[in-house]
Structures are given as structure tokens and as C-alpha cells.
C-alpha positions in Angstrom: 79.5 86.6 68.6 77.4 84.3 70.3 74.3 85.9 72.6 76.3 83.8 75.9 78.8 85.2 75.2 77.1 88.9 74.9 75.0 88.2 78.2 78.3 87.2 80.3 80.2 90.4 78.9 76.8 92.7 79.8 77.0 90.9 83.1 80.9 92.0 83.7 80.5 95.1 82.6 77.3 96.0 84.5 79.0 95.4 87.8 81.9 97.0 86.9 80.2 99.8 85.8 78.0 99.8 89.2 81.1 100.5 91.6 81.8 103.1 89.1 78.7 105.0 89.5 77.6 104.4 92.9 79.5 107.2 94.8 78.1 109.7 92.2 75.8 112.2 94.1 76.3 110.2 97.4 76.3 112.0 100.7 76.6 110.1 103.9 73.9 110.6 107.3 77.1 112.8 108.4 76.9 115.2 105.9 72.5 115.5 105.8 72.9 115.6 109.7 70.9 112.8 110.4 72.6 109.9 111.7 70.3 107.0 113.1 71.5 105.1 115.9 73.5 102.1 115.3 74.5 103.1 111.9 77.7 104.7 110.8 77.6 108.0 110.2 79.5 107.2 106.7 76.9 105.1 105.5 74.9 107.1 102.9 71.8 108.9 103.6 69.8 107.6 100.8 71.4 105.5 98.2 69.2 106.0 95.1 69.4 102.6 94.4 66.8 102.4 91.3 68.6 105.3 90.0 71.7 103.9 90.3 70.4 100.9 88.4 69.3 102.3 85.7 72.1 104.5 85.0 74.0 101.5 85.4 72.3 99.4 82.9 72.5 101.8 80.6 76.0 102.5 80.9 76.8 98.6 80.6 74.6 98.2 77.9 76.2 100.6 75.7 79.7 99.9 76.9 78.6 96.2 75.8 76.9 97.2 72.3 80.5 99.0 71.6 82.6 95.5 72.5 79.7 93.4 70.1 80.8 95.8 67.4 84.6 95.9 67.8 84.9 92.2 68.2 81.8 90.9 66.0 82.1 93.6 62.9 85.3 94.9 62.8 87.1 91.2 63.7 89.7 93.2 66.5 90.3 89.8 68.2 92.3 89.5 71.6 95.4 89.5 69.8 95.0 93.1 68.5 94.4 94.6 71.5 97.6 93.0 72.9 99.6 94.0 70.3 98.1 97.4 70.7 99.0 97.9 74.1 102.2 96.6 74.2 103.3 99.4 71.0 103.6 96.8 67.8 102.1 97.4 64.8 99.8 94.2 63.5 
């Protein structure tokens, strides 16, 4: 598999993977009991963002190391995966 082709999957993936993880261990100005002026009080009290990051890229990266070997070692091409989901055998 080419390494453009590994960067724009990593890429996908990592921001898929970000709305995943960023309501984890969230809590809004409302729920700490400090809500500044002019801000909702839904907006989150502090969003961890390099945590969030990192868990992030990590996430993506081995999401992305599992689709480099399913596609690039074991040759499972588009095809399989369709057949797979729509209950034929290949």
C-alpha cells in the first residue's frame, strides 16, 4: 500500500476517531459550577485538549496499522468487505 495512501487513511481515521473521544470525561461550566459570562453553560469546563490528542492519535494510529495489514498482507480488497456485509460467501 502506498505511504499516500496510509497518510490519507491515518488522516480519516484520526478525525473520526476525535469526535469519538472527545465527550469522554467532559463536564460542562454547569456541572463544575462555574460559568463565565458570555459563555454557555454547556460549553465544557476544561477540554483537555492535548489529552485528547494524544489519545486520539494513538487510537488512529493503531486503527490505521490494523487497515495497512488487512488490505496490504492479507489482500482483503474492497470487494471482500462488500461481499462480507451483504452475507455471500467469496
Amino acid at each position: 500500500m502506498p505511504i499516500g495512501s496510509i497518510i490519507a487513511i491515518f488522516f480519516v481515521v484520526w478525525w473520526i476517531v476525535l469526535f469519538a473521544v472527545i465527550p469522554f470525561g467532559m463536564r460542562t461550566q454547569e456541572e463544575e459550577g462555574e460559568v463565565i459570562l458570555g459563555t454557555s453553560a454547556s460549553a465544557p469546563a476544561n477540554p483537555h485538549i492535548l489529552r485528547t490528542a494524544i489519545i486520539t492519535t494513538i487510537v488512529a494510529a493503531v486503527v490505521t496499522f490494523l487497515i495497512w495489514i488487512l488490505f496490504g498482507h492479507y489482500g482483503v480488497g474492497v470487494k471482500e468487505i462488500a461481499d462480507w456485509l451483504e452475507g455471500r460467501s467469496p
